[in-house]
N, C-alpha and C positions, 0 to 999 in steps of 0.2 A: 426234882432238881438234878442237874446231871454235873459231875466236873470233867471239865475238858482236860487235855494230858497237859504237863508240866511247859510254861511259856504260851499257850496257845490263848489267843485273845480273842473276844467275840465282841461284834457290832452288834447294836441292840437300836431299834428305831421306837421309838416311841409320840404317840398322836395327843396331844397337851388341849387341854379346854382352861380361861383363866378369863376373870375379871379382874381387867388393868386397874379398876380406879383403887388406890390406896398404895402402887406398886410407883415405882421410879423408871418405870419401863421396863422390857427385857433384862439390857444388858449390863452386868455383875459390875459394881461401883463400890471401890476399895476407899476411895481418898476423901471425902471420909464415907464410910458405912453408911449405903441406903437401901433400902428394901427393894428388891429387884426381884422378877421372875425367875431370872437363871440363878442366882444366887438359893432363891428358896426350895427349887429342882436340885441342882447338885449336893445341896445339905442332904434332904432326905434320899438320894438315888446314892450315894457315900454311906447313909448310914447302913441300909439293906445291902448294899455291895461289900460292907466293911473294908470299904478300903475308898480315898480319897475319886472322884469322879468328875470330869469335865462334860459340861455337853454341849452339842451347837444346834445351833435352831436355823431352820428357813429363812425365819424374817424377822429382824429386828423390830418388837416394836416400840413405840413409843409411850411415855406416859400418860396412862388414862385409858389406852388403848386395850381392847379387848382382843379376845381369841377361841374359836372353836376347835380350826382345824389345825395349832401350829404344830408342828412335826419336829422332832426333836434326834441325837443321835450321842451315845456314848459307847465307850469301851470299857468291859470288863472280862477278866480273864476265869469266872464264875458265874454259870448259868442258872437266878434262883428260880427261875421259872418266869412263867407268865402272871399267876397268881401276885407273887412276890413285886413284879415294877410294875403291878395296874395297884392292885388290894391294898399291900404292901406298903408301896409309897406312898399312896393314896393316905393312907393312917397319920402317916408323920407331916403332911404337906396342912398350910390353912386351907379352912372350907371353902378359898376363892382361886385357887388351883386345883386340877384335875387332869391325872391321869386315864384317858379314855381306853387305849389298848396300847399291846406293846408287840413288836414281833422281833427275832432276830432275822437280819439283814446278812447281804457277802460283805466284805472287806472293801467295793467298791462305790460303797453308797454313802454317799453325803448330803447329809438334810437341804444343806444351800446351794451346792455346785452340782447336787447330781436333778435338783425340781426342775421341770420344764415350765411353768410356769404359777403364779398364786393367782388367789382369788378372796378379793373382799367383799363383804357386806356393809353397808351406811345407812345404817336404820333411823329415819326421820317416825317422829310421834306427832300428828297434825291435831290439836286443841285448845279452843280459848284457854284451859287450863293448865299449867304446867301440874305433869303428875306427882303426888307424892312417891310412887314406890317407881323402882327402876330409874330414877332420877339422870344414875351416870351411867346407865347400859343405851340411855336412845339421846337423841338429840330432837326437842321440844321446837316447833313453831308455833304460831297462833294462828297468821294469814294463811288460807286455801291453795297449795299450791298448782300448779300448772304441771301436772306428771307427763301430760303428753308433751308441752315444750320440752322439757326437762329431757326427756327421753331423746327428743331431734336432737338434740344441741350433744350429748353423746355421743352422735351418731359422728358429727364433725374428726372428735377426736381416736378413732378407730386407726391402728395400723401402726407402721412403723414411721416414728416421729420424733424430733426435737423438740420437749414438752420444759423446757428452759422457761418457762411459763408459768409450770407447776411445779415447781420446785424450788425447795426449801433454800436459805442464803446458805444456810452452814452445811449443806449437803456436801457430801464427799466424796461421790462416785466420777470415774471418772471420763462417764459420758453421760450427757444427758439424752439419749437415745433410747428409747422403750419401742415396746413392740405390744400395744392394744389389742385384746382380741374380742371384745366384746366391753359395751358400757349400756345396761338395760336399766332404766329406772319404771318399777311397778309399784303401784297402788293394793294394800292386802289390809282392808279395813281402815284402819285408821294410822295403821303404820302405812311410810313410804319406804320401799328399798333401793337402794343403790347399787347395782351389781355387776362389779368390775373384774375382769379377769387380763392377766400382761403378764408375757415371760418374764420379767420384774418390774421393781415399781423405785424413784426417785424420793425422797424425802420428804413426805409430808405429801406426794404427790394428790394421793386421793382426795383428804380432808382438801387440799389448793380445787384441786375441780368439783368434789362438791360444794362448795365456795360458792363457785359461778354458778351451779347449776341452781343452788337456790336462788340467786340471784334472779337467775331466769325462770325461776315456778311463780316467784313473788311478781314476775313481772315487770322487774326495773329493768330489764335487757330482754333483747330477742335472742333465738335462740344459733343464730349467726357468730353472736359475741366470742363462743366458745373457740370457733374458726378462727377469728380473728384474733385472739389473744393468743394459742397456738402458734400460728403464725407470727407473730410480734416478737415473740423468745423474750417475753420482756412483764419479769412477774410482779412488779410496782404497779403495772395494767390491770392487775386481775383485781379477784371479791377479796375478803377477809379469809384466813385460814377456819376451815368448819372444825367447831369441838371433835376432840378425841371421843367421847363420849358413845358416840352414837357406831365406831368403827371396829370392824370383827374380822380378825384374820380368818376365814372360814375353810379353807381347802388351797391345798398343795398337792400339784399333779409330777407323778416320776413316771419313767419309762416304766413299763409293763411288767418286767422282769422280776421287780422288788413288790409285786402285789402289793401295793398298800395305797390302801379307800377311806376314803374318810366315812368316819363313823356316825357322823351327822352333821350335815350342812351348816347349819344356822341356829343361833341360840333357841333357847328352847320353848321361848315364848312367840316365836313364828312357825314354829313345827304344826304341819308339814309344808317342808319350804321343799322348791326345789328349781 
């Protein structure tokens, strides 16, 4: 444990693993009190710090929604180690939050404004049966789907676009402009993955395009559709919003400088993903 001299404050990043369902999302909800991810993070990163602590995450997300890789950033002017905000925290946090690692950061590093881009996973479970275990970490079909449409229809939406389409009513950003850098849908037994990576992402975007995409494995649409509604800006057009259930924030990419890799891809029931 070292202490720094009188006034002097240290960035600290820390790489977060958390199962959304049970959680009201991410972001910290006073009016009235609900169980939040950020709120159960600053509790225990406060207690170990002994002293009050805010922190800002990557990416907001949503309730129900899961997390491998979200990336996290606070200040404290007391360095308990590394032991202390992995172990540490780890102790005081539920068993459905997890600290993976932690480094310190320079002074110019910010969890959301310094990423160059995220990256989700949309884990489909294809079986007559819905399963008992893992319930709200995958998202259940029964019909066979179509992974190589699913995959074309992807390919549509690649680039830098007006995705006014997929996105949420209550969104609040104030373009609807993304920059796609890749949308691969793979077959890995009996799971389907979703694997989307965009310098950022719109509201609900993801769940809105795998929407369509099941749409299109089920085979009620070609895989054209995707184009087309894209194009349209017009999201009354598209599928149903796909459950939170099956959706994993998995990886956040920074410039090079601030070393930091994510510590594993993908939940740990697709391991080895890559």
């Amino acid at each position: 444990m070292s202490e720094p001299s009188p006034n002097s404050v240290l960035r600290f990043a820390l790489e977060i693993e958390y199962d959304g369902h049970g959680f009201c999302g991410w972001q910290k909800q006073l009016s009235p009190p609900l169980p939040t991810v950020q709120s159960c993070l600053e509790s225990a990163i406060s207690r170990v710090a002994d002293r009050d602590v805010s922190v800002i995450c990557a990416g907001r997300t949503d309730r129900g929604v899961h997390a491998t890789g979200q990336v996290i950033h606070f200040e404290s002017d007391i360095d308990r180690g590394e032991k202390a905000w992995t172990i540490g925290v780890n102790s005081l946090l539920p068993a459905s939050i997890r600290v993976r690692q932690s480094r310190v950061v320079n002074a110019s590093f910010h969890a959301r404004f310094s990423a160059l881009s995220r990256r989700y996973l949309y884990v489909i479970y294809e079986s007559d049966i819905a399963p008992a275990l893992m319930a709200h970490q995958l998202t259940h079909v029964r019909s066979e789907l179509d992974v190589d449409a699913m995959h074309l229809a992807g390919q549509y939406l690649l680039g830098e676009n007006d995705y006014s389409a997929f996105r949420a009513a209550g969104c609040q950003s104030k373009t609807p402009y993304r920059c796609v850098h890749w949308l691969n849908v793979k077959r890995k037994g009996r799971f389907i993955v979703v694997d989307i990576q965009a310098d950022a992402f719109l509201q609900h975007m993801v769940r809105n395009i795998v929407g369509v995409l099941l749409e299109i494995g089920k085979k009620l649409q070609k895989p054209q559709w995707a184009r087309e509604l894209m194009q349209s800006r017009d999201r009354t057009l598209g599928a149903i919003t796909a459950s939170p259930c099956g959706l994993y924030l998995a990886e956040v990419k920074y410039p090079s400088e601030y070393n930091l890799k994510v510590s594993e891809l993908a939940p740990c029931f697709l391991q080895p993903y890559s």
